[in-house]
N, C-alpha and C positions, 0 to 999 in steps of 0.2 A: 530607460530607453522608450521611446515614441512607440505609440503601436501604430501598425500598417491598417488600413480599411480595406478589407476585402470584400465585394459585396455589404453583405448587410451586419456579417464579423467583423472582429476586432483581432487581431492577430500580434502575438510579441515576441518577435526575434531575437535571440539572441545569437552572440559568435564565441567559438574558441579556437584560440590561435597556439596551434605550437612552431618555433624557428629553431631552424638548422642552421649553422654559418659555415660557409666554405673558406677554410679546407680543417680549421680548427674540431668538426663535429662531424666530416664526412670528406674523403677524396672524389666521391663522385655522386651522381643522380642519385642513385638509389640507395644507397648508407645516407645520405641527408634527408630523402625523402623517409625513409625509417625512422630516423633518428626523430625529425620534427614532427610525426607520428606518436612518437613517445611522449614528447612537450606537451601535445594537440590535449592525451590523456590525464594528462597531471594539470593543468588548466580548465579540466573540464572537472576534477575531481575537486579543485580550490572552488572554482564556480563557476557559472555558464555563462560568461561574461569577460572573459579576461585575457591574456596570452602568458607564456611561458616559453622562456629560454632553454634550451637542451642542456644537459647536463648530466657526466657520464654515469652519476646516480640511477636515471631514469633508465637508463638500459637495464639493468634491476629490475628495476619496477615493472619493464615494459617482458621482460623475460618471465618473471612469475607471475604476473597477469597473462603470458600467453599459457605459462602452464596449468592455472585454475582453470583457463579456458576449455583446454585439450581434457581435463580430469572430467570438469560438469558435465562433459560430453557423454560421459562413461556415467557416469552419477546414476541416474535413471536405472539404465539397466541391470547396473551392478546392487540396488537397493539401496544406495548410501543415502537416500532422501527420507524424510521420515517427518512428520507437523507436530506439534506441540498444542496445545491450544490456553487462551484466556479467557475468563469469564469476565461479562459482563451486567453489569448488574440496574436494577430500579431502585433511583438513591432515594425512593419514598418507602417503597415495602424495604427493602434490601434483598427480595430476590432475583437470584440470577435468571436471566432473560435472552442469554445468548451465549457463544463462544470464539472468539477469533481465532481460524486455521493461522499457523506463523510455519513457515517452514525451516528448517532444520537440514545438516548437512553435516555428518562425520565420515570424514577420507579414511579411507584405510591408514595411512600412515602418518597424513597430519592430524588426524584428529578433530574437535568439532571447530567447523567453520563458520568465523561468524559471519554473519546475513550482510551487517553493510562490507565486506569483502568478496562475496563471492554475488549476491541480488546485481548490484553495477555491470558485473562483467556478463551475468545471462543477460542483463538487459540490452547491452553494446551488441552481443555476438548475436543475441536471437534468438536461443536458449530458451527465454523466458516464454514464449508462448506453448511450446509442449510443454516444460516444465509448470506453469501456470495452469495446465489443461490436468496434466497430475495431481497437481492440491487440488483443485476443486474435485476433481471425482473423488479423492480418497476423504476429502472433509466430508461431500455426500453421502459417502458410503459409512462412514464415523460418525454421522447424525442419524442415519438412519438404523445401524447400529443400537446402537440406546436409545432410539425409541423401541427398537424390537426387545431391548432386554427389561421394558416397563420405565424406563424413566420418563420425566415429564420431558415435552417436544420444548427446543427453543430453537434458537433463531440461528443458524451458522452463515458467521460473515470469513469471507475467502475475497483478498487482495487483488483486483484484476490489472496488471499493466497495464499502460498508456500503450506498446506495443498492442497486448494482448486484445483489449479493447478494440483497436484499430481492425486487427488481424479480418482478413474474411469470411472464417469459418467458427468466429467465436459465438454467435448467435447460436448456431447447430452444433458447437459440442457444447455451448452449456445444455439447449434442449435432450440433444441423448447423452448425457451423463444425468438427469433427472429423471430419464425414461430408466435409463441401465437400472439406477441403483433405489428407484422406487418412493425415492425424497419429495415432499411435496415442494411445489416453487414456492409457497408462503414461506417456505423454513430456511432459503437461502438468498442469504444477503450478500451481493455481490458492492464489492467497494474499489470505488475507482477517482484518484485523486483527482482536485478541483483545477490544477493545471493539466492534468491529462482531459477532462469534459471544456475548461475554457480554449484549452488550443483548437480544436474544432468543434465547438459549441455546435455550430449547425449542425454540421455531420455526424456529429456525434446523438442528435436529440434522437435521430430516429431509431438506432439500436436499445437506446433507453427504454422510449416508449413501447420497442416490442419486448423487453425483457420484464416491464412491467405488468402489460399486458396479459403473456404470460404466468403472471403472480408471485416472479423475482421481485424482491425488494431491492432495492436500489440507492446507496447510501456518497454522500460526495466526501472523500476523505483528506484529510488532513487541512481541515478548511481554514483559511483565513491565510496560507502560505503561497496562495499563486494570485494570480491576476481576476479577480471577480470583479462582471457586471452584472449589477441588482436586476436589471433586466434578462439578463439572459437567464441568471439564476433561477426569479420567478418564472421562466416557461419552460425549465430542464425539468423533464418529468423522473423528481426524486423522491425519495419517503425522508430522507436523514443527513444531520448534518454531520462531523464527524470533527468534533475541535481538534487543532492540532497541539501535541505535547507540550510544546514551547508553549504557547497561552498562557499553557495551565501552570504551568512552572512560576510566571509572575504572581500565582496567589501567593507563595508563597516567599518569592523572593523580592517582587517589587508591590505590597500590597499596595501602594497608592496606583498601581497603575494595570486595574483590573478590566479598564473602558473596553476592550476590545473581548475577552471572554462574554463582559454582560450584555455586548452589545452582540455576539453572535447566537447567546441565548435568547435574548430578545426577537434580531431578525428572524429565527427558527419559529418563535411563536407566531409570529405574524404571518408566516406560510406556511404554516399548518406540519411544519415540520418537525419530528423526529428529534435532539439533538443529544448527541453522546461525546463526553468528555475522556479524552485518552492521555494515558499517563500521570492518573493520580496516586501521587503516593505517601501521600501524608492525611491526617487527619480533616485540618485545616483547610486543604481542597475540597476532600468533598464534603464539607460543612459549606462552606463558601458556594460550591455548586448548587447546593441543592437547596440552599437560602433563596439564590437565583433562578429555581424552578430548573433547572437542567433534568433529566428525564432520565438520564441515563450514565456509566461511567465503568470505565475502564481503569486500570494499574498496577501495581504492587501492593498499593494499601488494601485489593479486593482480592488480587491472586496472582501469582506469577503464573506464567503458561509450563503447562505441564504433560504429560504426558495423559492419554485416554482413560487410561484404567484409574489413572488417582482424579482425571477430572468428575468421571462419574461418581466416584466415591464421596464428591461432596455431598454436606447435606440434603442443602437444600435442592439438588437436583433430584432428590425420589421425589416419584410419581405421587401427586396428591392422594 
């Protein structure tokens, strides 16, 4: 799809269409207007590009989607929310350099839910910017944590929404959630996907540059999966690239067709940035990464995300 020229942006539209057909999916307005509601979600869920027919399946779907909804609501309060964390590591020393907050969610009586099921529906209903504001204070306050208990300081990256981001009070809760829990702003790495920064590049520059200012580090995540311009890229004021998982996947599945991994290492050197590989979980990656000068690296082959008490218990996190 064409992007639109807005001002001195580049902007990329997309649509989801769900249809209702009269009388076979609704006797009136508002059972079709529902119903093609249900469609709108299931086409949005395929891709952000497409349409869907209604189908009395979806009413399913569209019912226990509304019921995650009504539950996340309760989540919060009821403490059903809880993070896990990954380590990240320097594929030259092999120590660990940082930790990704991931968040977590076990219902009372379904039990643990997974993230790509219930992250979709905070992000539709809205959810996700309290809920968002939650992880980062309690990752804060879990960084800061272990430093008080003697471990060595690193880097805690915490996922910020393309809502969240947007939102207009996220500058002043990430500042007093730094003030609250005592965390220096060098230790937290806020990450924010590279279609969330390109959909309003401009608008978006100057929340960056005061988060950096501040001495938030500022990471663009899952790069290489949205709309990048090298221009705008070069004046977003970021520290870090953040490969996305798929990339990394082709070392090992399609080696002949590494171009895009090397060349995202590449452009990170040439702007002086940062760049961290997620999702390695074989050897063979991050041998391949780090042939390539990659800096840094996430996955399974370095740690599954875990809970607090077993992630400090790693070694290499005691204090020098």
């Amino acid at each position: 799809m064409e992007p639109h020229g807005v001002d001195s942006s580049e902007l990329h539209v997309t649509a989801s269409i769900g249809i209702s057909v009269y009388p076979d999916d609704g006797a009136n307005a508002e059972t079709l207007l529902k119903n093609a509601d249900a469609a709108m979600y299931r086409a949005k869920e395929s891709s952000h590009h497409s349409y869907r027919f209604f189908t009395p399946e979806m009413n399913i779907r569209a019912v226990e989607r509304q019921s995650i909804e009504q539950d996340l609501r309760r989540a919060l309060e009821r403490n059903e929310l809880s993070l896990e964390y990954q380590p990240i590591l320097n594929l030259k020393s092999g120590a660990i350099t940082g930790a990704e907050a991931l968040l977590r969610w076990t219902h009372p009586t379904r039990g643990p839910v997974a993230s790509s099921v219930f992250i979709p529906v905070a992000e539709d209903s809205g959810l996700i910017v309290p809920i968002g504001a939650w992880v980062m204070r309690e990752a804060c306050m879990q960084a800061r944590d272990w430093m008080n208990a003697g471990l060595r300081s690193i880097s805690m990256s915490v996922n910020v929404s393309a809502l969240q981001f947007r939102s207009e009070g996220f500058l002043a809760s990430v500042t007093r959630t730094l003030e609250e829990t005592g965390l220096s702003p060098a230790s937290l790495n806020s990450e924010v996907t590279e279609s969330a920064l390109m959909e309003r590049a401009r608008l978006g520059a100057p929340t960056l540059k005061t988060l950096r200012n501040n001495g938030v580090q500022v990471s663009v995540d899952d790069f290489g999966t949205g709309y990048s311009s090298l221009s705008y890229l070069q004046k977003l004021p970021v520290d870090a690239l953040k490969i996305d998982q798929s990339f990394v996947r082709q070392i090992s599945r399609t080696p002949e067709d590494t171009t895009i991994v090397s060349a995202i290492i590449s452009m990170g050197r040439s702007l002086k940035l940062k760049v961290i590989a997620e999702g390695v979980e074989v050897e063979h990656e991050s041998d391949f990464l780090k042939a390539q000068d990659c800096d840094e690296a996430q996955g399974f082959f370095f740690g599954r995300p875990m809970i607090a008490d077993k992630f400090a218990g790693l070694d290499s996190m005691q204090a020098n």
